[in-house]
C-alpha positions in Angstrom: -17.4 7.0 -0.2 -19.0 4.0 1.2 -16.6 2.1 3.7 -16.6 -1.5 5.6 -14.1 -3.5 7.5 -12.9 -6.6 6.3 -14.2 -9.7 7.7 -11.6 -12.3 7.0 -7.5 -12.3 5.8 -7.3 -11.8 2.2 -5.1 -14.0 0.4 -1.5 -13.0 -1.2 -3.1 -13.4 -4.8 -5.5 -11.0 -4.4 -4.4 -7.8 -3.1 -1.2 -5.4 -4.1 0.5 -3.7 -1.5 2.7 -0.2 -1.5 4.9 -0.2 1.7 4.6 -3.8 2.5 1.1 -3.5 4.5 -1.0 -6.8 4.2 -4.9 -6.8 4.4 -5.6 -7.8 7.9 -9.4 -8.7 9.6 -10.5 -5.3 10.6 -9.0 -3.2 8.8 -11.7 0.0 7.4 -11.8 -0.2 3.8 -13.0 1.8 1.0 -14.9 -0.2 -2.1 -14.2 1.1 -4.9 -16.0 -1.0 -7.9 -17.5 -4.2 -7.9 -17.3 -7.0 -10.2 -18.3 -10.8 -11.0 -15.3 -13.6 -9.9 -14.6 -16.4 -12.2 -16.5 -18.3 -10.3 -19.5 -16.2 -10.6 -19.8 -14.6 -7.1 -20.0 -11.2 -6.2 -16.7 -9.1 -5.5 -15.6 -5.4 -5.4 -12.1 -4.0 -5.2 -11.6 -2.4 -2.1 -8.6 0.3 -0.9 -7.1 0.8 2.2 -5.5 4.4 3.4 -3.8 5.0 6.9 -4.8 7.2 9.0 -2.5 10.1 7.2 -3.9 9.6 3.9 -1.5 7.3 2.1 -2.6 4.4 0.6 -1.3 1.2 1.7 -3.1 -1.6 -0.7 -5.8 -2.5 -2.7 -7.8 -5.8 -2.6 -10.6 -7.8 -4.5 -12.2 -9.4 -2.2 -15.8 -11.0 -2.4 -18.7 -9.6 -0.8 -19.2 -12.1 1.9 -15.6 -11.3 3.3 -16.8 -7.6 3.8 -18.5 -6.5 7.1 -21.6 -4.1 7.3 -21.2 -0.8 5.9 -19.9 2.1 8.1 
């Protein structure tokens, strides 16, 4: 399970929340998969659980907006 905070604020159109939790700069993520954008660039859906367990959202999000693996 490889994990990395994000970088930058995700926009609305690319992430899917459960309780109403937003993808926020800093927030610890899990990638899941990665994947090519439509504009060609590199991307990889990422998840992010509290610190219970439960999962809050999910995100695609491009590589650059990703911080260095923890």
């Amino acid at each position: 399970m490889i994990q990395t905070r994000l970088i930058v604020n995700i926009p609305d159109e690319r992430f899917r929340t459960v309780n109403g939790i937003v993808p926020k700069t800093g927030d610890l993520v899990t990638i899941d998969q990665g994947f090519t954008f439509h504009d060609g660039k590199a991307g990889c859906l990422v998840h992010f659980v509290n610190s219970d367990g439960s999962f809050e959202y999910e995100a695609e999000v491009y590589e650059s907006e990703l911080g260095q693996n923890e």
